[in-house]
N, C-alpha and C positions, 0 to 999 in steps of 0.2 A: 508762620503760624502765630495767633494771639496768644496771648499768656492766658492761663487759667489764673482766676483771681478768688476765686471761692468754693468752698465742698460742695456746693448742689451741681458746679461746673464742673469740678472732676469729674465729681462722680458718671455725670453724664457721658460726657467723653468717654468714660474710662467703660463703660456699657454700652457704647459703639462701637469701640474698640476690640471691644473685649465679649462675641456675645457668649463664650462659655462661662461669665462669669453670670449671667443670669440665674440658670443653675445653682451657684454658690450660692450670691444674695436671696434666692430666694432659702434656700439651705438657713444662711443665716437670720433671716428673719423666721424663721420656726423656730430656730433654738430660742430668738428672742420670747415669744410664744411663753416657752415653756417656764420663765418668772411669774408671767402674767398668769401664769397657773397657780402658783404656790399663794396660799392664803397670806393675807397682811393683818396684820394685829390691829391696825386701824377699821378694817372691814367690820359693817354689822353681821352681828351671828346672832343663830338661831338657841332656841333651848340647851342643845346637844352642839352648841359652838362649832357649826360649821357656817363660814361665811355667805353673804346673800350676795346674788347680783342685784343688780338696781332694773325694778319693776319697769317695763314700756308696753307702752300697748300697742297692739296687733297693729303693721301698716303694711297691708298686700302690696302696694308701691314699692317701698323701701326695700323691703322682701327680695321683690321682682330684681330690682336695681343690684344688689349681692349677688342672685343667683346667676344673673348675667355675667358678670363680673368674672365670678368664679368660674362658668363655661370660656370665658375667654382664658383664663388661665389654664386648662385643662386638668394641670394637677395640683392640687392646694396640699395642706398640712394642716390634721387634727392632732389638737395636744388636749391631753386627759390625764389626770393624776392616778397614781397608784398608791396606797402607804403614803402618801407626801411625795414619791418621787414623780416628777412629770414624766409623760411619756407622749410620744406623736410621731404620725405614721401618714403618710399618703393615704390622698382619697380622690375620688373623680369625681362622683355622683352628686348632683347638684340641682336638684328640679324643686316647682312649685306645686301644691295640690292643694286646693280650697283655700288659695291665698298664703297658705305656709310654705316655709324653704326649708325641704327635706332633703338626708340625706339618706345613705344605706349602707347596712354590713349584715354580718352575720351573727347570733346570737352563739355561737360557741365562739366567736375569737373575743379575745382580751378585751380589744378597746368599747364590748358590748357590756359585759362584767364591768368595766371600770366607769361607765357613763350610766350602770343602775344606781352602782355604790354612789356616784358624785357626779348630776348630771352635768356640773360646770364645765365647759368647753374653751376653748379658743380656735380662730380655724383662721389659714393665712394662707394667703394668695399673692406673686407676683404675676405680670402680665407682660415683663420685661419696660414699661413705661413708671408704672401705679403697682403699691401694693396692698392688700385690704387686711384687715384684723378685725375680725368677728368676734366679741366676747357674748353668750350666750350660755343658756340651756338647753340641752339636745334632750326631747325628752318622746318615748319609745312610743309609736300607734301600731297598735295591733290587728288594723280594718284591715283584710282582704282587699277591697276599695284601693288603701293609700297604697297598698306591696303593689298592687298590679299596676298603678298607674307609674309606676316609678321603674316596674320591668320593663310596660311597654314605652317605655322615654329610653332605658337604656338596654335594646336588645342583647349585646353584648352579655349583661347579667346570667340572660335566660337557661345559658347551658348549668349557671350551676346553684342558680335560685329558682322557686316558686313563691308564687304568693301564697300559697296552703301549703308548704313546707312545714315543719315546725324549727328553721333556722330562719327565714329571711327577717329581717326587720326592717324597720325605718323610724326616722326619729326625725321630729321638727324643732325648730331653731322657736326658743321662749327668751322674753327679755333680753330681745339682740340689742347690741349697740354695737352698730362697724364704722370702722375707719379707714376710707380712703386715704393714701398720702404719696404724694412722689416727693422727689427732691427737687423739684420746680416749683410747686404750686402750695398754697396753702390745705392743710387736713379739712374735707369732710366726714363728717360724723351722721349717720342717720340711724335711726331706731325701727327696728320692730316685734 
């Protein structure tokens, strides 16, 4: 057997090795997530000082590119603040609708209240090679139109959303900037 001579080569190894550790790393990189929630005193703010993300404009490409991503992952992790505390939770749903990358929940659970209050996001994906880090705004459509195309992408939903509910929601990704990265290859960045 060769010698491992550097951490991108462990690591590799050690995730062919090892595949219940994908689970973990990916684990650990949500908790990473959850800093990148917490405001920095460098960050521009607004009147009422809460911090900005950095403005990009709309690229249905780019878009496309994450949402794939994340369908290969199956389960990513949304991290949302509460009080200052971070907080993140599993999510599946992952589609496009008039060129935006939406996602879905429900408007009585938490992380719907905590994405009115502060729609800043982060959302992280392992794929067991590549992992992506989404910094965005998730911010809420209330069309008929966007709930129903996002139930019939994921049937599954159906038994316990409607799109005329007064629970189901959906919310699209605003001034995204993600980052692909493994431990091989150098970081992509793409915006939209």
């Amino acid at each position: 057997m060769q010698p491992v001579t550097d951490v991108r080569s462990a690591s590799k190894l050690y995730l062919q090795k090892q595949p219940e550790m994908k689970k973990i790393l990916t684990f650990a990189l949500a908790a990473a997530i959850l800093a990148g929630c917490a405001p920095k005193q460098s960050e521009t703010t607004t009147e009422n000082q809460t911090p900005m993300i950095e403005q990009t404009t709309p690229n249905p490409e780019n878009a496309a590119i994450a949402q794939q991503f994340l369908k290969k992952c199956g389960t990513y992790y949304l991290a949302t603040t509460e009080g200052g505390q971070p907080r993140v939770r599993p999510f599946g749903t992952a589609e496009i609708f008039e060129g935006k990358f939406y996602i879905q929940t429900g408007k009585v659970k938490n992380v719907y209240k905590q994405l009115v209050a502060d729609p800043r996001a982060e959302i992280c994906g392992f794929d067991g090679n590549e992992w992506i880090r989404i910094q965005c705004e998730l911010i809420p459509d209330e069309r008929i139109e966007a709930k129903q195309d996002m139930l019939d992408k994921n049937p599954s939903l159906q038994g316990m959303y409607k799109a005329d509910d007064d629970n189901t929601i959906v919310l699209y990704c605003r001034n995204a900037t993600a980052t692909i990265s493994s431990f091989t290859a150098p970081a992509k960045v793409i915006k939209f």
